[in-house]
Biotite code that builds the C-alpha atoms (Angstrom):
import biotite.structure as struc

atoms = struc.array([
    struc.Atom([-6.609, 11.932, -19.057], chain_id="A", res_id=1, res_name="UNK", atom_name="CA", element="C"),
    struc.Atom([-7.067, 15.598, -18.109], chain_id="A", res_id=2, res_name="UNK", atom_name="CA", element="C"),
    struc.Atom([-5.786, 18.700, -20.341], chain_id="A", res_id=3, res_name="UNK", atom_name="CA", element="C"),
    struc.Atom([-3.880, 19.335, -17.048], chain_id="A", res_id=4, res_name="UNK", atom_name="CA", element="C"),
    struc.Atom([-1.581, 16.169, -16.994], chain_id="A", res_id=5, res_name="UNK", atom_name="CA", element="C"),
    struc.Atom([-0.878, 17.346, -12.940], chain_id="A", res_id=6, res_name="UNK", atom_name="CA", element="C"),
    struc.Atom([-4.161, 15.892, -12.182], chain_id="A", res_id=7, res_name="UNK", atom_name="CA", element="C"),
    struc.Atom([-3.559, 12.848, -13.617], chain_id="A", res_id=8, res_name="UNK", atom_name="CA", element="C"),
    struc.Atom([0.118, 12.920, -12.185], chain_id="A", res_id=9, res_name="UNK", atom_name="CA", element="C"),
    struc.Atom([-1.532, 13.306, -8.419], chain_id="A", res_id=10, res_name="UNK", atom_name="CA", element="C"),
    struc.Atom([-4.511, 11.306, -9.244], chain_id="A", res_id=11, res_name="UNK", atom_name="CA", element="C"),
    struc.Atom([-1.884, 8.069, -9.936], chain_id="A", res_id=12, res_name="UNK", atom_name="CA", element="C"),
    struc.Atom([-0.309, 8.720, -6.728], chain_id="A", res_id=13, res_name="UNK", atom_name="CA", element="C"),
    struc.Atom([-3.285, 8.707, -4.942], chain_id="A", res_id=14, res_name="UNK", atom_name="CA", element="C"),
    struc.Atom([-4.036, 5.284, -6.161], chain_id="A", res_id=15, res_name="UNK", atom_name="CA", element="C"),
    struc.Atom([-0.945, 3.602, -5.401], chain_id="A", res_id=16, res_name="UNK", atom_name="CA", element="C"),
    struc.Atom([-0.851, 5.387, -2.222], chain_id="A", res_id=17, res_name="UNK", atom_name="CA", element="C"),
    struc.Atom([-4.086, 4.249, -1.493], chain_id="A", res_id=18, res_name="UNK", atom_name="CA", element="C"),
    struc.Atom([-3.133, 0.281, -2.722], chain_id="A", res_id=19, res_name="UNK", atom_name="CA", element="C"),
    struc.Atom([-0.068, 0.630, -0.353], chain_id="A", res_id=20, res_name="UNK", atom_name="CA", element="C"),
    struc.Atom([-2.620, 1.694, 2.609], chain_id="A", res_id=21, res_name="UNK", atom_name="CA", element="C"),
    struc.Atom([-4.756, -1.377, 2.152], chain_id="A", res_id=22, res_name="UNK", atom_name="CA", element="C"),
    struc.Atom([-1.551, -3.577, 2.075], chain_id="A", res_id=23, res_name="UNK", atom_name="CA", element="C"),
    struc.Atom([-0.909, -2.000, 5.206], chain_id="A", res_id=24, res_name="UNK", atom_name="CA", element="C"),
    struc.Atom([-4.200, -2.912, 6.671], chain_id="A", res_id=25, res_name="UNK", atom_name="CA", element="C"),
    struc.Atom([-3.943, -6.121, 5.736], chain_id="A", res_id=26, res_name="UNK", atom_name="CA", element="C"),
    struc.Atom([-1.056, -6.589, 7.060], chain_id="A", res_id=27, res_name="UNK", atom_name="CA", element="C"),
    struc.Atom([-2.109, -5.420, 10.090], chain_id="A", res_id=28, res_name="UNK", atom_name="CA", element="C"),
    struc.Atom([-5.279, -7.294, 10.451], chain_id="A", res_id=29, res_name="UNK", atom_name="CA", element="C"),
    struc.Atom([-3.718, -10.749, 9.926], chain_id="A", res_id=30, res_name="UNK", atom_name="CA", element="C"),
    struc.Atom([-0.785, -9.994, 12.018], chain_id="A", res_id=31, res_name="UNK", atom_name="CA", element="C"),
    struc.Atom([-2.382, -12.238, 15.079], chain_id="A", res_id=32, res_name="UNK", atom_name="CA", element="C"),
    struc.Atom([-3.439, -14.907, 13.104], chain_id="A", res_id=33, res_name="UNK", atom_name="CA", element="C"),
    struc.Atom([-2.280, -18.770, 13.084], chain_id="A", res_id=34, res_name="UNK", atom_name="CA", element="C"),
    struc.Atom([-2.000, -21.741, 10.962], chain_id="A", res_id=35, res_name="UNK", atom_name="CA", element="C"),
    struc.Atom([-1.663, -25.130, 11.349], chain_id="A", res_id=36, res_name="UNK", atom_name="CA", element="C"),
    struc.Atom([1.324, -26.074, 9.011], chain_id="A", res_id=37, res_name="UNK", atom_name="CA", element="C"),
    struc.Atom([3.519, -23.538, 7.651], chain_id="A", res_id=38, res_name="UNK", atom_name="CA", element="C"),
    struc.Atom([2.051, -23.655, 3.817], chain_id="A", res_id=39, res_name="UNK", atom_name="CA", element="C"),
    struc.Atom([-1.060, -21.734, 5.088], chain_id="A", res_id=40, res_name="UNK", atom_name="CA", element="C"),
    struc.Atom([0.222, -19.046, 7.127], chain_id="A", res_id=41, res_name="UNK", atom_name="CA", element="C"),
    struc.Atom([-0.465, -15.427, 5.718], chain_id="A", res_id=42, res_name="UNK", atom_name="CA", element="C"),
    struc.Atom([1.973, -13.754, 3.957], chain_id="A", res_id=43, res_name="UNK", atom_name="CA", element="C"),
    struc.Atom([2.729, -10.040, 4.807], chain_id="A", res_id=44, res_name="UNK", atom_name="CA", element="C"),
    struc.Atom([2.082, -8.212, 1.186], chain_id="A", res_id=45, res_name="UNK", atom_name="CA", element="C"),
    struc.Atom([3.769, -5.543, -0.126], chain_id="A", res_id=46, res_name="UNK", atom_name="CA", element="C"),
    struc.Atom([3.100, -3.039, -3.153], chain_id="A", res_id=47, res_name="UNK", atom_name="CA", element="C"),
    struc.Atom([5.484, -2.650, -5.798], chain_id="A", res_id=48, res_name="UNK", atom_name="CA", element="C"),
    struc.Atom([5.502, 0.586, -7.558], chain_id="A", res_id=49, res_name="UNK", atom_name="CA", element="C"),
    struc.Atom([6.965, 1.752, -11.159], chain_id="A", res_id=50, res_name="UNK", atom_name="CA", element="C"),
    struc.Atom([6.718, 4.380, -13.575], chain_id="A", res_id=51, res_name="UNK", atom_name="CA", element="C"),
    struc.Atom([4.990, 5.347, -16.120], chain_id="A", res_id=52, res_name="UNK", atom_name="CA", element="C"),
    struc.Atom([4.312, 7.974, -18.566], chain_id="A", res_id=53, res_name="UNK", atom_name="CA", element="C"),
    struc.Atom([1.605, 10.849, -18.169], chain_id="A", res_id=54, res_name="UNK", atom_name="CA", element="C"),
    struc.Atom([0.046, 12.332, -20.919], chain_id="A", res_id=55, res_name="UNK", atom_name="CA", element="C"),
    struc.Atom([2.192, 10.399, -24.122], chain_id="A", res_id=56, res_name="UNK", atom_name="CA", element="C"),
    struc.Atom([4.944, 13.104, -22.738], chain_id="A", res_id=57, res_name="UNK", atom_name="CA", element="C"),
    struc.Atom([7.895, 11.148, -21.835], chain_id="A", res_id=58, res_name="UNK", atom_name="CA", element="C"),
    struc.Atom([8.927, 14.039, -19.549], chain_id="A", res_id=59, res_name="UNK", atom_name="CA", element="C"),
    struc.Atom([5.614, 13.420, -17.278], chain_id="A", res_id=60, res_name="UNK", atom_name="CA", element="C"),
    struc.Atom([6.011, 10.953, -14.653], chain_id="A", res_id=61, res_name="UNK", atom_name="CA", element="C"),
    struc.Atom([2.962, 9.193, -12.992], chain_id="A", res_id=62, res_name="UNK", atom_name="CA", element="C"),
    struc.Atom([3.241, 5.938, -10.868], chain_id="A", res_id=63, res_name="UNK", atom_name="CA", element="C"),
    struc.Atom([1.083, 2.656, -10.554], chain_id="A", res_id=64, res_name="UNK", atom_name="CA", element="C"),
    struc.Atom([1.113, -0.561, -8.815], chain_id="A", res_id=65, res_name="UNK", atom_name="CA", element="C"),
    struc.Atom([3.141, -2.744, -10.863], chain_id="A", res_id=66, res_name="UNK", atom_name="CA", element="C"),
    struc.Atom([1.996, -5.730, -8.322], chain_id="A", res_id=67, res_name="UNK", atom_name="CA", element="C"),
    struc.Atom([1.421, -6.838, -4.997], chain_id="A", res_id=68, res_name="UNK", atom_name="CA", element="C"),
    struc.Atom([4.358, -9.334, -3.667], chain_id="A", res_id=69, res_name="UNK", atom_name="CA", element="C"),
    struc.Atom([3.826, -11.945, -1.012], chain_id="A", res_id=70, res_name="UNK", atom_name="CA", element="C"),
    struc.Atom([6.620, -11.926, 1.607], chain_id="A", res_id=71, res_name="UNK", atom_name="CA", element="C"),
    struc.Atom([9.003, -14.687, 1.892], chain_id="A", res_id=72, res_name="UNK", atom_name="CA", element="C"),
    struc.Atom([10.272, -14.813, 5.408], chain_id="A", res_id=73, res_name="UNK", atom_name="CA", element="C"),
    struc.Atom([9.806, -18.056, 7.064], chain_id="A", res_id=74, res_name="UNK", atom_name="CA", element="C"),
    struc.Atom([6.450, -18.798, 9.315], chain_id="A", res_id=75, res_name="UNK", atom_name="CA", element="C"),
    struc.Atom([6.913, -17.723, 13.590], chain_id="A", res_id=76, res_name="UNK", atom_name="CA", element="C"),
    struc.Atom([6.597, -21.401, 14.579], chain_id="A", res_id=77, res_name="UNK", atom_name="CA", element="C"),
    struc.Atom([5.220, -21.321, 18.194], chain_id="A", res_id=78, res_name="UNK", atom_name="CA", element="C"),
    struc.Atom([4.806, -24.029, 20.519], chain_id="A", res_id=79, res_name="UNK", atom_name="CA", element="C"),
    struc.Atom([0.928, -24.166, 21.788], chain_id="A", res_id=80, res_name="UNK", atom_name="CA", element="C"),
    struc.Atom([-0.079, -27.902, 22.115], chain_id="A", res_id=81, res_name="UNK", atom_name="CA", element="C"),
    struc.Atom([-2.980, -26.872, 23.348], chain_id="A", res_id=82, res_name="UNK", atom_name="CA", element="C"),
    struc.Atom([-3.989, -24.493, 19.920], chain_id="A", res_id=83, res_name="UNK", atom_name="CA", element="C"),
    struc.Atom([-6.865, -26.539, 18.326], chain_id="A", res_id=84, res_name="UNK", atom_name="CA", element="C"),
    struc.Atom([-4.711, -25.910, 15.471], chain_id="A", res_id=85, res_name="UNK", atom_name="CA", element="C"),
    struc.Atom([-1.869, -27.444, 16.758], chain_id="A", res_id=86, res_name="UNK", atom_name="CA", element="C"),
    struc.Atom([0.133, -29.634, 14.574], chain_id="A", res_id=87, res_name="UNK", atom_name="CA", element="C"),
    struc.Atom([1.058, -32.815, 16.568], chain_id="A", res_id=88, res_name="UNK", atom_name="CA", element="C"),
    struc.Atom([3.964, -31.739, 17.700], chain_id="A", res_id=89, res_name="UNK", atom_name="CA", element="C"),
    struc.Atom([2.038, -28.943, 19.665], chain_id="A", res_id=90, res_name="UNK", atom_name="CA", element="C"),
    struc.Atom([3.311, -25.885, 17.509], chain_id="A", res_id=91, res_name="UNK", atom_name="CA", element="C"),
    struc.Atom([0.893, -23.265, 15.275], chain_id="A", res_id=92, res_name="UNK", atom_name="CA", element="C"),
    struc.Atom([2.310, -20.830, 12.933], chain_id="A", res_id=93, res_name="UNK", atom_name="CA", element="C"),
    struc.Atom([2.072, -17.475, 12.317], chain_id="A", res_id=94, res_name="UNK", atom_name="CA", element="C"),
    struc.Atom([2.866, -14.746, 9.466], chain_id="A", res_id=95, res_name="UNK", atom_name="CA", element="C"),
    struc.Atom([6.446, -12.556, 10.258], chain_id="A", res_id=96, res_name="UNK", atom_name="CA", element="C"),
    struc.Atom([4.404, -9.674, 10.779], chain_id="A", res_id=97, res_name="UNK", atom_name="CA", element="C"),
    struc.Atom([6.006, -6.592, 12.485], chain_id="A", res_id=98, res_name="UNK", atom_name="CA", element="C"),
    struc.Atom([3.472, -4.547, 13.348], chain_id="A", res_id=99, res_name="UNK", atom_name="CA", element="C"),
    struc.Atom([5.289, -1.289, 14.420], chain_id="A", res_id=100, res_name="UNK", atom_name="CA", element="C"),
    struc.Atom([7.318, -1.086, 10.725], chain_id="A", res_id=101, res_name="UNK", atom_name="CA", element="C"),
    struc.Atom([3.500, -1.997, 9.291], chain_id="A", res_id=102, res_name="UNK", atom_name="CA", element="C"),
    struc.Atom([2.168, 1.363, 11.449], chain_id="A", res_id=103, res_name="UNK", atom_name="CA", element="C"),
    struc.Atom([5.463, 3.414, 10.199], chain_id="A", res_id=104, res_name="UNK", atom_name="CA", element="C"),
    struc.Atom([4.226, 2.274, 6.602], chain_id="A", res_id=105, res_name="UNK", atom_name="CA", element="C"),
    struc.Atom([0.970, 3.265, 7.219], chain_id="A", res_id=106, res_name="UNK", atom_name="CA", element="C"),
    struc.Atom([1.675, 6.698, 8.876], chain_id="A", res_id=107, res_name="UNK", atom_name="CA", element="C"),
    struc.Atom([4.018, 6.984, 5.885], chain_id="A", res_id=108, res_name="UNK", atom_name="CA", element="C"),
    struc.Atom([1.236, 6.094, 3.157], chain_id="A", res_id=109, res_name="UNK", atom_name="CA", element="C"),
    struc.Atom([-0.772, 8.328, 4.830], chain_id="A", res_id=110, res_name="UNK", atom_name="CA", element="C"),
    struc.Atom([1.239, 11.438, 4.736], chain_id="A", res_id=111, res_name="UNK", atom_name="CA", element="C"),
    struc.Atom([1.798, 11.060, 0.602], chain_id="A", res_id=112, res_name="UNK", atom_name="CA", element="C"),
    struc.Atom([-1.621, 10.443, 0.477], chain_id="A", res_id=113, res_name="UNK", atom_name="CA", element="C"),
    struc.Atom([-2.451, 13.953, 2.022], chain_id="A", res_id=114, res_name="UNK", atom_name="CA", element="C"),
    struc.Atom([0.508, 15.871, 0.178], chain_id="A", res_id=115, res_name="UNK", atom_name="CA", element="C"),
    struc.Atom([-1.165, 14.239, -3.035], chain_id="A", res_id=116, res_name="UNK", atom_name="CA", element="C"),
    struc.Atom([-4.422, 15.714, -2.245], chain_id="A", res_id=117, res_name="UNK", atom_name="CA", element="C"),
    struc.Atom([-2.726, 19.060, -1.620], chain_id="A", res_id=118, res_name="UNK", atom_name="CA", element="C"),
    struc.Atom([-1.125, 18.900, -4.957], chain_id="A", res_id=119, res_name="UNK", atom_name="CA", element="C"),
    struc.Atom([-4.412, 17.951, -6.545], chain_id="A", res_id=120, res_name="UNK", atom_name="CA", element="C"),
    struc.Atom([-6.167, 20.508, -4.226], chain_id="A", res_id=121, res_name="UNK", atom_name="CA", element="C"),
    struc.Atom([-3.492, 23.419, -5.180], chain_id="A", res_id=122, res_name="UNK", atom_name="CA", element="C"),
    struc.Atom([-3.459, 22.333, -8.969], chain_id="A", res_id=123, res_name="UNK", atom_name="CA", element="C"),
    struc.Atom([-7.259, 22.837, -9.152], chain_id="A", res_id=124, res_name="UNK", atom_name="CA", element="C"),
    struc.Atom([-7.239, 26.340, -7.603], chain_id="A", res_id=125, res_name="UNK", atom_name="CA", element="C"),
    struc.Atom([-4.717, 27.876, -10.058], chain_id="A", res_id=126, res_name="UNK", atom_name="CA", element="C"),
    struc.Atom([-7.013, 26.166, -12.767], chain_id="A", res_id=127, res_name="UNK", atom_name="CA", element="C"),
    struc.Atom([-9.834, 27.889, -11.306], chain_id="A", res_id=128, res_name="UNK", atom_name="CA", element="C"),
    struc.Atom([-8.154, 30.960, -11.231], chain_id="A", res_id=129, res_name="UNK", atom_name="CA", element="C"),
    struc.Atom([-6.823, 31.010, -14.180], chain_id="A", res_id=130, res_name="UNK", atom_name="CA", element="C"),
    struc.Atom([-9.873, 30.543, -16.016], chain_id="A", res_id=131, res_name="UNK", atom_name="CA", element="C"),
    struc.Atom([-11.200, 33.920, -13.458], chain_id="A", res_id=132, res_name="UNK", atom_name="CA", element="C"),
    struc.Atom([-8.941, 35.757, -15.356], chain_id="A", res_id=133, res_name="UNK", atom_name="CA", element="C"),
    struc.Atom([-10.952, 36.825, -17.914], chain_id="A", res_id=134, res_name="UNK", atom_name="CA", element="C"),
    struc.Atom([-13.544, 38.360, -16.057], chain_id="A", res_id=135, res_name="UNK", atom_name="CA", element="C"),
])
């Protein structure tokens, strides 16, 4: 914790930000995958974000990752008897990945990311020149 709570403000942004963009990735990287029985398929995860206080002032709002949920939508159940992970009736599964609202996330993850830094980046400029002042 900083004297200047905005730092820690944008700092805890940029963290969950930054949680949200390896969800993303994630995501995104096992969207292709398959399973052999539904029970192993990947589940698409997604952050969950909440409030909390910056600073002990109740007035200050920062934000964290509260946790990281598993989806819950049903398996893609594809018929490919000749998958060597097949089941035996012929079908693999895989995760109910979309991939274009996973890039929207990610392009969206990506823009707070850079508006935090340009908080953080703004904050510690007046800082600076504030403390020029006196020269």
């Amino acid at each position: 914790m900083s004297n200047l709570p905005i730092f820690d403000v944008a700092g805890s942004a940029m963290t969950a930000q930054s949680v949200r963009l390896s969800t993303v990735a994630s995501n995104m990287a096992n969207a292709d995958t398959v399973a052999g029985t539904p029970d192993a398929v990947y589940r698409a995860k997604q952050p969950v974000f909440a409030a909390v206080e910056v600073a002990g002032k109740p007035e200050l709002s920062g934000v964290q990752v509260s946790s990281v949920q598993e989806s819950t939508a049903a398996p893609l159940k594809r018929y490919e008897p000749t998958h060597p992970l097949a089941d035996a009736q012929g079908y693999v599964y895989a995760p109910d990945v979309d991939p274009v609202a996973q890039m929207v996330d990610m392009i969206s993850a990506s823009r707070s990311y850079q508006a935090d830094v340009e908080v953080l980046n703004t904050a510690k400029e007046l800082a600076v020149a504030t403390l020029g002042l006196g020269k």
